[in-house]
N, CA, C and O atoms as CSV, one atom per row, in Angstrom:
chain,resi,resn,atom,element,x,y,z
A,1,UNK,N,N,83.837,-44.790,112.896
A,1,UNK,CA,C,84.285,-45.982,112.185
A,1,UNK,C,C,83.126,-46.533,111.357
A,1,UNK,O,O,82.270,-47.132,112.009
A,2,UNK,N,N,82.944,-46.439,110.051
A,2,UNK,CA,C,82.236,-47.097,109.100
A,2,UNK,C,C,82.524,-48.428,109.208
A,2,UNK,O,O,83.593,-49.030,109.307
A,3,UNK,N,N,80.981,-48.907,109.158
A,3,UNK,CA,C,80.775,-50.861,109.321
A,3,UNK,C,C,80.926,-51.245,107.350
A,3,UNK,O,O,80.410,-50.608,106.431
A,4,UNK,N,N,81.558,-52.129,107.296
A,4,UNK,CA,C,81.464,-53.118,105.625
A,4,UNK,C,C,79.881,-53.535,105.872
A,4,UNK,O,O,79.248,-54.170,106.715
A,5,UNK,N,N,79.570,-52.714,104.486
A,5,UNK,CA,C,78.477,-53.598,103.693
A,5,UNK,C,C,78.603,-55.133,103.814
A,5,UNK,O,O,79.616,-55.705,103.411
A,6,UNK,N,N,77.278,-55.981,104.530
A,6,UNK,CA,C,77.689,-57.179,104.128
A,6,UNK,C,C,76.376,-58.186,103.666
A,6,UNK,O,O,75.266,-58.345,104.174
A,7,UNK,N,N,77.116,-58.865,102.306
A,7,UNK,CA,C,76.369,-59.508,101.578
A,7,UNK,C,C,76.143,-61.092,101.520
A,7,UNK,O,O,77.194,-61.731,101.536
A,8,UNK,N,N,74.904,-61.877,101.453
A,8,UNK,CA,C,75.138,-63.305,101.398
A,8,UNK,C,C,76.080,-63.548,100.664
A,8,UNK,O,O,76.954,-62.853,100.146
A,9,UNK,N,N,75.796,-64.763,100.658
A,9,UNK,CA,C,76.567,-65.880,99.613
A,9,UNK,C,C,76.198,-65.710,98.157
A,9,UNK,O,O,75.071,-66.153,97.935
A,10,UNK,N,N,76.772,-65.229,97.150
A,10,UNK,CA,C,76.699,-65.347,95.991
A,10,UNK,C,C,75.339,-64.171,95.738
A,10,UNK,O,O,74.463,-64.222,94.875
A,11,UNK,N,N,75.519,-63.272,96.687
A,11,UNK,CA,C,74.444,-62.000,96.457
A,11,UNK,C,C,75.137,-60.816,96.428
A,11,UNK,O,O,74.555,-59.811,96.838
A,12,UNK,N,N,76.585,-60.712,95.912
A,12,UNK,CA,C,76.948,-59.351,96.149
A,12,UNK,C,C,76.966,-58.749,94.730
A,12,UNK,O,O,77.372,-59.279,93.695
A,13,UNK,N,N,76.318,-57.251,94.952
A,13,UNK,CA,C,76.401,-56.685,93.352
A,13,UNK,C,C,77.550,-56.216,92.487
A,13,UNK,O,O,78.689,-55.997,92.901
A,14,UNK,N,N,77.201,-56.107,91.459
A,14,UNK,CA,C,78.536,-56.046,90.397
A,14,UNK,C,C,79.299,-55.421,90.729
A,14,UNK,O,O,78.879,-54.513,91.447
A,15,UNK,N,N,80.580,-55.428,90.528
A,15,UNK,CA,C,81.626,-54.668,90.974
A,15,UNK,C,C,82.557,-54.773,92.111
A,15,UNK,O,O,83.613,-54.149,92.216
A,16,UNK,N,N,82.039,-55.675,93.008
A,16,UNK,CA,C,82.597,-56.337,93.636
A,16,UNK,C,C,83.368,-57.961,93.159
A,16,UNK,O,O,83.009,-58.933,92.494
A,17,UNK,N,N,84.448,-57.612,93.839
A,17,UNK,CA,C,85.378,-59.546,93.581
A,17,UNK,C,C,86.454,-59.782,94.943
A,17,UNK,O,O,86.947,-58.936,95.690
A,18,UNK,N,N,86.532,-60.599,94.938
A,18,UNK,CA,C,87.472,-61.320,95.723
A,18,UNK,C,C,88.657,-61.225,95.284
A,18,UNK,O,O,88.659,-61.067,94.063
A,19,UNK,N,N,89.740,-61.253,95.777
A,19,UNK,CA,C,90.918,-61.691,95.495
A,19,UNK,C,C,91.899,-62.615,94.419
A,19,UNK,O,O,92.901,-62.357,93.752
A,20,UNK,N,N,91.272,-63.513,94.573
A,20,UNK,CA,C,91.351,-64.551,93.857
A,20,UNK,C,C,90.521,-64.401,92.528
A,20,UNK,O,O,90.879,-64.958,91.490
A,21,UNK,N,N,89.444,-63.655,92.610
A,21,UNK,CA,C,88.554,-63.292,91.040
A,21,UNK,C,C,88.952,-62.214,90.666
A,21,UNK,O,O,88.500,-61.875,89.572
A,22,UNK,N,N,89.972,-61.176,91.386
A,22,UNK,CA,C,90.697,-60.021,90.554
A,22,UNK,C,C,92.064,-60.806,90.068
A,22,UNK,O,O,92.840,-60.126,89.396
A,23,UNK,N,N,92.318,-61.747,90.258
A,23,UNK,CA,C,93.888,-62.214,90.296
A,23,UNK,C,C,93.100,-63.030,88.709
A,23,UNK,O,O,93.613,-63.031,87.591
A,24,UNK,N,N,92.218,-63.440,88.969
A,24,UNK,CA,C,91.788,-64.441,87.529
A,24,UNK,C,C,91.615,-63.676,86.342
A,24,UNK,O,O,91.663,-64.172,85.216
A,25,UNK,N,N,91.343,-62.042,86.667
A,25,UNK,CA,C,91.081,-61.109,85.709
A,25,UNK,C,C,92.472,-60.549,85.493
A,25,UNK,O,O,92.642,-59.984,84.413
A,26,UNK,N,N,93.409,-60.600,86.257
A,26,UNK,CA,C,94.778,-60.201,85.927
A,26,UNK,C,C,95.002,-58.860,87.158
A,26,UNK,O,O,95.987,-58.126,87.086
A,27,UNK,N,N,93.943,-58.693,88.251
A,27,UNK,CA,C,94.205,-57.299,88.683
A,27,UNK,C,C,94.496,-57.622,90.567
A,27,UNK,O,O,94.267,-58.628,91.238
A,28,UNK,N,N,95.088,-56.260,90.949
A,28,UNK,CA,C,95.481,-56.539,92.285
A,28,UNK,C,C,94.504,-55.540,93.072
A,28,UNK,O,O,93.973,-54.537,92.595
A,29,UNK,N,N,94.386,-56.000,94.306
A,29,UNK,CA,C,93.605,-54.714,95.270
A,29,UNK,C,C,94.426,-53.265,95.390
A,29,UNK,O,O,93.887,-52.334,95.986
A,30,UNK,N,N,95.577,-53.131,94.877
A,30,UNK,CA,C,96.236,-52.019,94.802
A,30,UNK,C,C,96.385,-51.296,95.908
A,30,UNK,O,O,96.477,-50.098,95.636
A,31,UNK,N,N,96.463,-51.593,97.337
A,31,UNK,CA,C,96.497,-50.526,98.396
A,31,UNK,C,C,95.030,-50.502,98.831
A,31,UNK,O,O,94.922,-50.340,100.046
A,32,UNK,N,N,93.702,-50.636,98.078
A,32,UNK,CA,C,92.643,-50.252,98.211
A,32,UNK,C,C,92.120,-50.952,99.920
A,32,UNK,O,O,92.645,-52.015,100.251
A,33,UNK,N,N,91.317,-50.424,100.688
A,33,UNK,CA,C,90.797,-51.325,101.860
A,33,UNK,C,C,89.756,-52.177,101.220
A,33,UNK,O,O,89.376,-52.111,100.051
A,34,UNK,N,N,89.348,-52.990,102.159
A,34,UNK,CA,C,88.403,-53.884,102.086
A,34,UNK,C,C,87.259,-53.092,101.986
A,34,UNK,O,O,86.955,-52.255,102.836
A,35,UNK,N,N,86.234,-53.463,100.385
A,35,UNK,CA,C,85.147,-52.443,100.574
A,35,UNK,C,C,83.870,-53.353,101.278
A,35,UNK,O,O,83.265,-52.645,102.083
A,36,UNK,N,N,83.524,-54.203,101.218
A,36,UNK,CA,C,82.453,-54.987,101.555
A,36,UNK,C,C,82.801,-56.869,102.251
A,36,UNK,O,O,83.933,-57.352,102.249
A,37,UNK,N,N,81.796,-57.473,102.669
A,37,UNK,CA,C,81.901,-58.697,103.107
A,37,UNK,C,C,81.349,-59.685,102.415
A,37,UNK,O,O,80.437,-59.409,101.635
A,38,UNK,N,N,81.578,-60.378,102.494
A,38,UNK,CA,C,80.213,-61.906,101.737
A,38,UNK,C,C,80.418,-62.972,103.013
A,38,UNK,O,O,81.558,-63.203,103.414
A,39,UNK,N,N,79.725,-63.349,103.378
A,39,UNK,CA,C,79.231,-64.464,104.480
A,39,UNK,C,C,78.434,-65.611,103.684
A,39,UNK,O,O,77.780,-65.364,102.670
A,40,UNK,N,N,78.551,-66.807,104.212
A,40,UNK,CA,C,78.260,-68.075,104.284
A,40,UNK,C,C,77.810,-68.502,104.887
A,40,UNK,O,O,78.513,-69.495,105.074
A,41,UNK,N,N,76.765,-68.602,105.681
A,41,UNK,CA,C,76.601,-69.436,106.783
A,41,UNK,C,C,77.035,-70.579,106.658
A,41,UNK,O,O,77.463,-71.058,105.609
A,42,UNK,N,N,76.928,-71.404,108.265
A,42,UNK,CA,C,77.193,-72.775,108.104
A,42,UNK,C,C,76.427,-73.313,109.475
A,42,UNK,O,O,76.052,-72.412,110.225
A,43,UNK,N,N,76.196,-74.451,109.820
A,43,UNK,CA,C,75.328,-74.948,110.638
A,43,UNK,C,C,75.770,-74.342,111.976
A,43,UNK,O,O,75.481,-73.244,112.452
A,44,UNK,N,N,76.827,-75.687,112.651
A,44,UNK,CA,C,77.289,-75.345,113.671
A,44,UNK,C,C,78.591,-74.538,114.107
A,44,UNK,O,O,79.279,-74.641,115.123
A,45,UNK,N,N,78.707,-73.618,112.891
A,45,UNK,CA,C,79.945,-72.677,112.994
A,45,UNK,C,C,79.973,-71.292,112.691
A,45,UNK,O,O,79.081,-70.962,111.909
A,46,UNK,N,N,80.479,-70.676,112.947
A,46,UNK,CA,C,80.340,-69.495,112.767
A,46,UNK,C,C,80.243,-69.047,111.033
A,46,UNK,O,O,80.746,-69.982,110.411
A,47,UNK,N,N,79.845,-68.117,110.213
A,47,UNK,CA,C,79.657,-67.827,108.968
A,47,UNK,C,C,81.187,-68.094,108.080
A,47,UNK,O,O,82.293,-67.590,108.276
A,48,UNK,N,N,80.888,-68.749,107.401
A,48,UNK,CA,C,82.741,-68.113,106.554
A,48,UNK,C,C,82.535,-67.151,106.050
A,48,UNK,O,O,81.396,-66.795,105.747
A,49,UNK,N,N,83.795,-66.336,105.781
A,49,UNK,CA,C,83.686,-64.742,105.425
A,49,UNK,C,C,84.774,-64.519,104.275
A,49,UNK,O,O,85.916,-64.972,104.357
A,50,UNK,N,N,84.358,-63.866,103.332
A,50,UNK,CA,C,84.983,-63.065,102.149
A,50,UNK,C,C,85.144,-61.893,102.210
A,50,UNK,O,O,84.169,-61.238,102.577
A,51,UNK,N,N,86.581,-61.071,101.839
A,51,UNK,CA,C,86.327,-59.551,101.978
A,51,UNK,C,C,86.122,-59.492,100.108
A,51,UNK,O,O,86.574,-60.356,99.358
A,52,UNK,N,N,85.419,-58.385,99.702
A,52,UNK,CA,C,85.569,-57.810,98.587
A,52,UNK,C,C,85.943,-56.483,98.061
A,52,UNK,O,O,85.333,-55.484,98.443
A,53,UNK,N,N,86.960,-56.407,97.162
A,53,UNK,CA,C,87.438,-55.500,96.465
A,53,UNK,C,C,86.615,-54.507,95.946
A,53,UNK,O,O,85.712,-54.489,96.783
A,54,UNK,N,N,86.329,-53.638,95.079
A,54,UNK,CA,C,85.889,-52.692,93.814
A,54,UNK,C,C,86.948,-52.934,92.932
A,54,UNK,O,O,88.156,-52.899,93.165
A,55,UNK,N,N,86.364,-53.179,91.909
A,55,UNK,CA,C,87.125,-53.711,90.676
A,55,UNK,C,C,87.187,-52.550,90.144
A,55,UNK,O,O,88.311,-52.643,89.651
A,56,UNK,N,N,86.813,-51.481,89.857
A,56,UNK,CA,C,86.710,-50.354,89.119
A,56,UNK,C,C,88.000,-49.563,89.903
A,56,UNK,O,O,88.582,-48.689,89.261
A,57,UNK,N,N,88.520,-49.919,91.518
A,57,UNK,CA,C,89.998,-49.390,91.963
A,57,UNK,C,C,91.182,-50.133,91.574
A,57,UNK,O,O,92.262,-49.556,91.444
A,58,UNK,N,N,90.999,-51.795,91.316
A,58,UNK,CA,C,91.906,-52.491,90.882
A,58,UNK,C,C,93.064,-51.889,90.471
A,58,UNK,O,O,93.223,-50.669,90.516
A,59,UNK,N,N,93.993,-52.769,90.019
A,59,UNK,CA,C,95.302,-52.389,89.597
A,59,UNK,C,C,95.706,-53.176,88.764
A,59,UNK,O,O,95.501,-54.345,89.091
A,60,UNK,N,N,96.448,-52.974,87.335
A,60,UNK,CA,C,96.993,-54.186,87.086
A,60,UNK,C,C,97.570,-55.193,87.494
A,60,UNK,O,O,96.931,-55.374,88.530
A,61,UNK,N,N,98.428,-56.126,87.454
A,61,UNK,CA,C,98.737,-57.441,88.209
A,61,UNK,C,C,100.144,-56.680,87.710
A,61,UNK,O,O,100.019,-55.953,86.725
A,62,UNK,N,N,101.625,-56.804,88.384
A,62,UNK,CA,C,102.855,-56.018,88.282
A,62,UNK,C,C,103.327,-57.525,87.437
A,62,UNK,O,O,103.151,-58.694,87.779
A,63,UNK,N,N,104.095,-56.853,86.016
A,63,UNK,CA,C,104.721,-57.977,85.689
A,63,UNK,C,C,105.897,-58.580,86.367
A,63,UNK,O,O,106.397,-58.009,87.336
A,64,UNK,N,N,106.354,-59.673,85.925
A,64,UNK,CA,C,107.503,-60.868,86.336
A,64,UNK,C,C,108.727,-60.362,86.133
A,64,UNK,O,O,109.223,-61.232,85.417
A,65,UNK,N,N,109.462,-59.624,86.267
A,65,UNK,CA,C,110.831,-59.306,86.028
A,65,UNK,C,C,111.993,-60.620,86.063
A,65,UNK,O,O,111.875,-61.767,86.493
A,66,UNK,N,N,112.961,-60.026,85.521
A,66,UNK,CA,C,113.806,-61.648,85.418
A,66,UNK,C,C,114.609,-61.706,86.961
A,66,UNK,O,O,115.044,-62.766,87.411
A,67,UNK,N,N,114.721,-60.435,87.658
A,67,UNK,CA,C,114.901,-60.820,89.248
A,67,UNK,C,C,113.979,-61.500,90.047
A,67,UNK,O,O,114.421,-62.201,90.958
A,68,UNK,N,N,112.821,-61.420,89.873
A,68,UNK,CA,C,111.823,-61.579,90.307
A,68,UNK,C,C,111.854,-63.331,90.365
A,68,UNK,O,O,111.970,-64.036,91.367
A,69,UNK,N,N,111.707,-63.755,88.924
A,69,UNK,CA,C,111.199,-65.230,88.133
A,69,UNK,C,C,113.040,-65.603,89.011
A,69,UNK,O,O,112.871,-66.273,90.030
A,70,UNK,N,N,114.321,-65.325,88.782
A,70,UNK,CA,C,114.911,-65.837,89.684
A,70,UNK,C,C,115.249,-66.117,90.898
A,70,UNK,O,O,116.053,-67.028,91.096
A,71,UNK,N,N,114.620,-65.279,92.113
A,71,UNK,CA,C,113.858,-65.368,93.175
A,71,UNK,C,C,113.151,-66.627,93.476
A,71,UNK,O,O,113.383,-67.551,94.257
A,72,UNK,N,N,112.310,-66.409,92.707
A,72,UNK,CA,C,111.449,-67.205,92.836
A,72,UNK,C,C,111.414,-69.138,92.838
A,72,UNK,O,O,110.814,-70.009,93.468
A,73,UNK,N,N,112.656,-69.068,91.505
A,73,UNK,CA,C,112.576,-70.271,91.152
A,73,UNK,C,C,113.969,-71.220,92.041
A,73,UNK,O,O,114.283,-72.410,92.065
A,74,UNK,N,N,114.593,-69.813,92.771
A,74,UNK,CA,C,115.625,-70.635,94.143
A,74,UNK,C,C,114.769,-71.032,95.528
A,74,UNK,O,O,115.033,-72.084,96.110
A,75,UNK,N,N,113.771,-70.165,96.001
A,75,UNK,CA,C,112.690,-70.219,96.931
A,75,UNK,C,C,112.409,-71.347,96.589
A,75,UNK,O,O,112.357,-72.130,97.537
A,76,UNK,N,N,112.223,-71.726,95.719
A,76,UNK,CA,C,111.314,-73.340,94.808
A,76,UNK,C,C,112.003,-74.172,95.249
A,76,UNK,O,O,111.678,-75.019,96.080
A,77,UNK,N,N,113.150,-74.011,94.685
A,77,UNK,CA,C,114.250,-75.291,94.737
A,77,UNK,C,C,115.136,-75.520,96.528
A,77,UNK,O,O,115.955,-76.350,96.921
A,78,UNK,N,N,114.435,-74.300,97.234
A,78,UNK,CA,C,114.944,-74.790,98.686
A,78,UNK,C,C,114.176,-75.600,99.356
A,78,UNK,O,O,114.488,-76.387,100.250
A,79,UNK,N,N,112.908,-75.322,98.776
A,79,UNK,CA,C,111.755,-76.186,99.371
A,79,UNK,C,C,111.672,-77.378,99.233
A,79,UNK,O,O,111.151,-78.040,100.131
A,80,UNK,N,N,112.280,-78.141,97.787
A,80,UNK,CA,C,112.905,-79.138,97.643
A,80,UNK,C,C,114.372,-79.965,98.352
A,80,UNK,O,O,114.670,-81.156,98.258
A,81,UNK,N,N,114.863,-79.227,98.828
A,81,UNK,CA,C,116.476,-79.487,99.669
A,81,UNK,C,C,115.847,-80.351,100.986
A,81,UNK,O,O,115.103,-79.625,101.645
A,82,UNK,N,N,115.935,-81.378,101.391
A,82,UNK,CA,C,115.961,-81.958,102.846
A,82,UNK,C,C,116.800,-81.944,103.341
A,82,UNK,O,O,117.854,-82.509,103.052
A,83,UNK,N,N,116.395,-80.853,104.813
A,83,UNK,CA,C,117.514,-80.561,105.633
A,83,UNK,C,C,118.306,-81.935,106.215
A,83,UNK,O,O,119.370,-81.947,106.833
A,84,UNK,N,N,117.596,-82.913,105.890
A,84,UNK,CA,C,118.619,-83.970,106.754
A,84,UNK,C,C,119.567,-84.664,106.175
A,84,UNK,O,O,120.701,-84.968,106.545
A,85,UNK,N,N,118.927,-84.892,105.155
A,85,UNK,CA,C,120.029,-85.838,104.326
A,85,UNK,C,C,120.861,-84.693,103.167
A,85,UNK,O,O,121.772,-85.072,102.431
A,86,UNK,N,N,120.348,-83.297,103.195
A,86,UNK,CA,C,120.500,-82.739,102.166
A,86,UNK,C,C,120.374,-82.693,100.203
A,86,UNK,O,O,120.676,-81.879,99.330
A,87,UNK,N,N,119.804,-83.962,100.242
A,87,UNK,CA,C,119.719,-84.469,98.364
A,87,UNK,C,C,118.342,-83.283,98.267
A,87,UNK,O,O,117.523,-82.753,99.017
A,88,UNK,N,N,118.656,-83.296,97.098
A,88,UNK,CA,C,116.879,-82.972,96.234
A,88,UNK,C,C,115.946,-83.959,96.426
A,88,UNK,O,O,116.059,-85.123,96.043
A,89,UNK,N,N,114.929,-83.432,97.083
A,89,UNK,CA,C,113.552,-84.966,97.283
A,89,UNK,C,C,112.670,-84.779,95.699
A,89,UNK,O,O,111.603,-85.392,95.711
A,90,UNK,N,N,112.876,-84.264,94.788
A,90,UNK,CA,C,112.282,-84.431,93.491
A,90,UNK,C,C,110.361,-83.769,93.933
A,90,UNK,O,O,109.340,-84.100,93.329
A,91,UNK,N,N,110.438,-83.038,94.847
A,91,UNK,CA,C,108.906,-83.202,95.203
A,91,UNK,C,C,109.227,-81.597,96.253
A,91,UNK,O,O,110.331,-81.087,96.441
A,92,UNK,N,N,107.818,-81.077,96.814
A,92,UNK,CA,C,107.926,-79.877,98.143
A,92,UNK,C,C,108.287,-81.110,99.222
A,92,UNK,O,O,107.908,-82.271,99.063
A,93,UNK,N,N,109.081,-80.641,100.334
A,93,UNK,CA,C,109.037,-81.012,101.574
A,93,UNK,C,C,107.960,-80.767,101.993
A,93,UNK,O,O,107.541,-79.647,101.704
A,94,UNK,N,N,107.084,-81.637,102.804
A,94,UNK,CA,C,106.248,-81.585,103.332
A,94,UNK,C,C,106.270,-80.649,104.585
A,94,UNK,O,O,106.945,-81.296,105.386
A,95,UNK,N,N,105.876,-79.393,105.242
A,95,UNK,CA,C,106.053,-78.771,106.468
A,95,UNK,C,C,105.842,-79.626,107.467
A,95,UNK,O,O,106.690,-79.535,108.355
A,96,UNK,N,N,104.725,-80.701,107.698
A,96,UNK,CA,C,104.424,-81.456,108.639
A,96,UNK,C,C,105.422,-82.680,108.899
A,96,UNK,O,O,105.056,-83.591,109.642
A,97,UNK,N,N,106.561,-82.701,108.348
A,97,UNK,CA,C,107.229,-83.785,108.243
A,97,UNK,C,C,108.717,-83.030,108.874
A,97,UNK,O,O,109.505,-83.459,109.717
A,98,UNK,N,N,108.722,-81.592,107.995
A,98,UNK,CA,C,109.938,-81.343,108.046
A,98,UNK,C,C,111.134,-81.571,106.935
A,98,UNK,O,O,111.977,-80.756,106.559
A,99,UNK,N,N,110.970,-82.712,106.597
A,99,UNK,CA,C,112.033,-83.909,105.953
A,99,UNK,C,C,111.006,-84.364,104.901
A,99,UNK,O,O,109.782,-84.367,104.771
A,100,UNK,N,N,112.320,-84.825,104.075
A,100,UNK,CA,C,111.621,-85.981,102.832
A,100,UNK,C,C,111.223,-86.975,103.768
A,100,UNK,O,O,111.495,-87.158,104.954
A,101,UNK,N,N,110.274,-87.770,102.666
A,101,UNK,CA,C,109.372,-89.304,103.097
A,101,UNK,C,C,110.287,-90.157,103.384
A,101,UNK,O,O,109.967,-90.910,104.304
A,102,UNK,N,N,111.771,-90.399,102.740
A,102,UNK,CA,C,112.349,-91.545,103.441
A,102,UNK,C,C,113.140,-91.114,104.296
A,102,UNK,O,O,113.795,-92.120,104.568
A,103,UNK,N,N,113.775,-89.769,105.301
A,103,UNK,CA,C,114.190,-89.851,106.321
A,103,UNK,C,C,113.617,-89.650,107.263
A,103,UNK,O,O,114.005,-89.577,108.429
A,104,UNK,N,N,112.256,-89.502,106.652
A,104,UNK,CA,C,111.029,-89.377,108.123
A,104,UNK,C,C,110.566,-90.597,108.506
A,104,UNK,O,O,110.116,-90.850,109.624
A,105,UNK,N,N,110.695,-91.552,107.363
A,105,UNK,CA,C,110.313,-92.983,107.381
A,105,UNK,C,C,111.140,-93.858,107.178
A,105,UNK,O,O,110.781,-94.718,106.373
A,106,UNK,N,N,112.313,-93.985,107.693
A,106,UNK,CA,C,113.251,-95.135,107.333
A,106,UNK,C,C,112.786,-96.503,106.896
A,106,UNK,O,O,111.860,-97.070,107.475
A,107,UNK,N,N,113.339,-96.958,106.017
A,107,UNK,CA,C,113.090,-98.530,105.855
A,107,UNK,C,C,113.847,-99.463,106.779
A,107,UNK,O,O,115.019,-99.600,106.428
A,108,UNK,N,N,113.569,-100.010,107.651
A,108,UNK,CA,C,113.961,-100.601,108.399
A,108,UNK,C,C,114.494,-102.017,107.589
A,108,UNK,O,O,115.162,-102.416,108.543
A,109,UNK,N,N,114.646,-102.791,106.829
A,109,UNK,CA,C,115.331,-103.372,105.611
A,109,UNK,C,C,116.829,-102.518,104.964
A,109,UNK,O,O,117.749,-103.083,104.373
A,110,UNK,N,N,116.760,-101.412,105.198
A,110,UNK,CA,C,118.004,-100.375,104.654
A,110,UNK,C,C,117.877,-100.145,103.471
A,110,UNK,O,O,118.525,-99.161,103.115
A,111,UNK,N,N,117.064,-100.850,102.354
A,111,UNK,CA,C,116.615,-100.475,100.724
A,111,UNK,C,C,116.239,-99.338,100.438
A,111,UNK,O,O,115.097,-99.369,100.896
A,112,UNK,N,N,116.350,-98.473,100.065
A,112,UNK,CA,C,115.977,-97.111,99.526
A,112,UNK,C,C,114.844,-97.278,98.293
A,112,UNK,O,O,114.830,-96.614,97.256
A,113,UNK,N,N,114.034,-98.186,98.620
A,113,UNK,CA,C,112.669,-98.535,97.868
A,113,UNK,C,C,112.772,-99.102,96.711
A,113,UNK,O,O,111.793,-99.067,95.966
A,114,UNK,N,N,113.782,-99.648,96.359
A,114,UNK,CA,C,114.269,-100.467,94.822
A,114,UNK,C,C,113.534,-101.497,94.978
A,114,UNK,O,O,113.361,-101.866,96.140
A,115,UNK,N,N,112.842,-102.317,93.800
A,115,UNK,CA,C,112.347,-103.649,93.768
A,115,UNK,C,C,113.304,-104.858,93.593
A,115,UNK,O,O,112.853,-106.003,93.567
């Protein structure tokens, strides 16, 4: 079992990227494994850790198909649906809530926040 190369913080040589810095260039890890690490230290915690790509295996980024972009944009709009009251909350449901802000928070007045 081969160990990952691993590099400080902001010391790894060219050709290496992250995820997020192949996604900014337009490219995907393509299947490729993780070629190397980047570490962070931090005081009283363990290092934070980055895996890095080879950009030279990259892949293009797969375009948007119109199944795809419609997928996508119902996923969107469920996330908006509150299971309780069922309306559109105009906003994401919060996961920690569950529910929109006013059936997690009733107004005890009964006003639905009108002035």
């Amino acid at each position: 079992m081969a160990t990952l190369p691993v590099y400080r913080w902001r010391l790894a040589p060219d050709g290496y990227a992250t995820r997020r810095q192949l996604r900014a260039r337009n490219l995907r890890p393509g299947g490729q494994d993780v070629a190397a690490q980047l570490e962070r230290p931090r005081r009283r915690r363990g290092p934070l850790v980055a895996y890095l790509y080879r950009v030279d295996l990259a892949l293009p980024v797969r375009p948007m198909t119109p199944g795809r972009w419609a997928a996508l944009a119902k996923a969107n709009a469920a996330r908006r649906i509150c299971p309780v009251c069922r309306r559109d909350a105009g906003y994401v449901i919060p996961s920690s809530l569950g529910m929109c802000v006013p059936c997690a928070y009733p107004d005890p007045d009964g006003s639905e926040g009108t002035a």
